[in-house]
C-alpha positions in Angstrom: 67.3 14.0 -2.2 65.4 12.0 0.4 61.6 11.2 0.2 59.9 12.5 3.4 56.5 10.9 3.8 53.7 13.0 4.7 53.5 13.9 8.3 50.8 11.5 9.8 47.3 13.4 9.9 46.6 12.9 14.1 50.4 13.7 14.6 50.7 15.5 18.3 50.6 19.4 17.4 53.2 20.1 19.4 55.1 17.5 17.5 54.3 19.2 14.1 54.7 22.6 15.7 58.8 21.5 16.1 59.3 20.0 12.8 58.0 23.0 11.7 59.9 25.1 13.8 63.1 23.1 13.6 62.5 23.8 9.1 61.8 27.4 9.9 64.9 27.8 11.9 62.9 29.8 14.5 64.7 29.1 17.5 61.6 30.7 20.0 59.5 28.6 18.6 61.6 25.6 19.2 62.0 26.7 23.1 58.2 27.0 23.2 57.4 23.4 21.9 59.4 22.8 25.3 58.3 22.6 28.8 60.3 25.0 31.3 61.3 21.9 33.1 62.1 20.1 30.1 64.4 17.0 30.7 66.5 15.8 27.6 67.8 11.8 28.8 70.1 10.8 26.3 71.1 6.6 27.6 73.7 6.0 25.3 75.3 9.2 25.8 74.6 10.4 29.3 76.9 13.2 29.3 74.5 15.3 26.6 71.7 15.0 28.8 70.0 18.5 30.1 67.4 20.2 32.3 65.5 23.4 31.2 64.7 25.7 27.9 67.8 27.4 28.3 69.6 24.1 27.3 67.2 23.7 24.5 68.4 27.3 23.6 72.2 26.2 23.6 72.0 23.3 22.0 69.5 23.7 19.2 70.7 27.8 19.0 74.1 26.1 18.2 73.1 23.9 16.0 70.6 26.3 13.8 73.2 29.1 13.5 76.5 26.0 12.3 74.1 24.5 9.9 72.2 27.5 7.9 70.2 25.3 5.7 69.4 22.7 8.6 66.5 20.4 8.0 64.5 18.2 9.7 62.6 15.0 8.2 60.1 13.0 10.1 60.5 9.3 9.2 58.1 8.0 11.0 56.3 8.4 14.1 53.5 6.5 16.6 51.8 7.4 20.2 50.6 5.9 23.2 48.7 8.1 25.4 51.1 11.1 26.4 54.5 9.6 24.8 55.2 10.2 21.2 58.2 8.1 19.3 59.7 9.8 16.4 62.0 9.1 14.0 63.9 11.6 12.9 66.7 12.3 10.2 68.5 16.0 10.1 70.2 17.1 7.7 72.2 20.1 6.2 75.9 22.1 5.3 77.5 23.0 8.3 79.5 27.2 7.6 82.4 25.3 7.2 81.1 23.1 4.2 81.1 19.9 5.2 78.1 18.2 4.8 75.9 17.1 7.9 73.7 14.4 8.4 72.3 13.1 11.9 69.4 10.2 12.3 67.9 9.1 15.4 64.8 8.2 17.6 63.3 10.8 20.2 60.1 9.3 22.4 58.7 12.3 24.0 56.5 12.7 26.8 54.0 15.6 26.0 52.6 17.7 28.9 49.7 19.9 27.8 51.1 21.6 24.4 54.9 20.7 25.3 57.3 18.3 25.4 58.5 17.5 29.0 61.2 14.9 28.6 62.9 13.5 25.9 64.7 10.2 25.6 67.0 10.7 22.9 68.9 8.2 20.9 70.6 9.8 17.3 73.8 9.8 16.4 75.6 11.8 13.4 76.2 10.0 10.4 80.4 10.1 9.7 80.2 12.0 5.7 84.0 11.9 5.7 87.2 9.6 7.7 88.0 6.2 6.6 85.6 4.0 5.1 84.6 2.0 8.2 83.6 -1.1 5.7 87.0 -1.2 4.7 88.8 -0.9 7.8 86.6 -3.7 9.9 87.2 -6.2 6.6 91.0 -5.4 7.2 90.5 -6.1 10.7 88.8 -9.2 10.3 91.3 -10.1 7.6 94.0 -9.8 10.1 92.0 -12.1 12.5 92.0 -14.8 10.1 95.6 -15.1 9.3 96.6 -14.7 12.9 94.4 -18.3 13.4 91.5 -16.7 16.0 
């Protein structure tokens, strides 16, 4: 069980409205913390990058109705005028059983009550493959003995 720490007092509202939202698994309410002309920027990944609620509605409609006991946990968070940094870690069983786990950063730009763009940087945590400690020290084993 992770320890969440309390969400900061002067948090953005519509910042608390989609943890809260994201916990209640109340998908309008997700698409509402969201400007129409949304923009979700995604630099590491550019091809998951989207315009518009009805991509928030795909992507976190997908995501809600795979992972029926989905939760959210703000890390931490700070603000500078209209842009918002979170850190975020998500969390859950997807309907197939496997466990899923996601962390990442998300700096918002807030427009009025909603979020208007998004610069997202999270990535899923692997719960199951080969252990990736194990396999780079073989690599790096095999470096050695070749001389390099």
């Amino acid at each position: 069980m992770t320890l969440t720490p309390p969400l900061p007092t002067d948090l953005d509202p519509v910042i608390r409205r989609l943890h809260r939202a994201w916990n209640d698994h109340d998908l309008d309410a997700v698409i509402a913390c969201f400007h129409s002309d949304y923009e979700s920027i995604h630099p590491c990944r550019p091809e998951r990058g989207f315009r518009g609620q009805r991509g928030v509605r795909l992507c976190w409609g997908a995501l809600l109705d795979s992972i029926p006991d989905f939760r959210a946990d703000l890390r931490r968070c700070a603000a500078s005028g209209n842009t918002v940094w979170c850190e975020w870690r998500w969390e859950g069983t997807h309907v197939d059983g496997f466990p899923f786990e996601s962390v990442g950063v998300m700096i918002f730009d807030i427009e009025g009550d909603q979020i208007i763009r998004a610069h997202v940087y999270s990535e899923i945590l692997q719960t199951d493959g080969p252990n990736w400690d194990s396999v780079l020290a073989a690599l790096l084993e095999g470096e050695t003995t070749r001389g390099h």
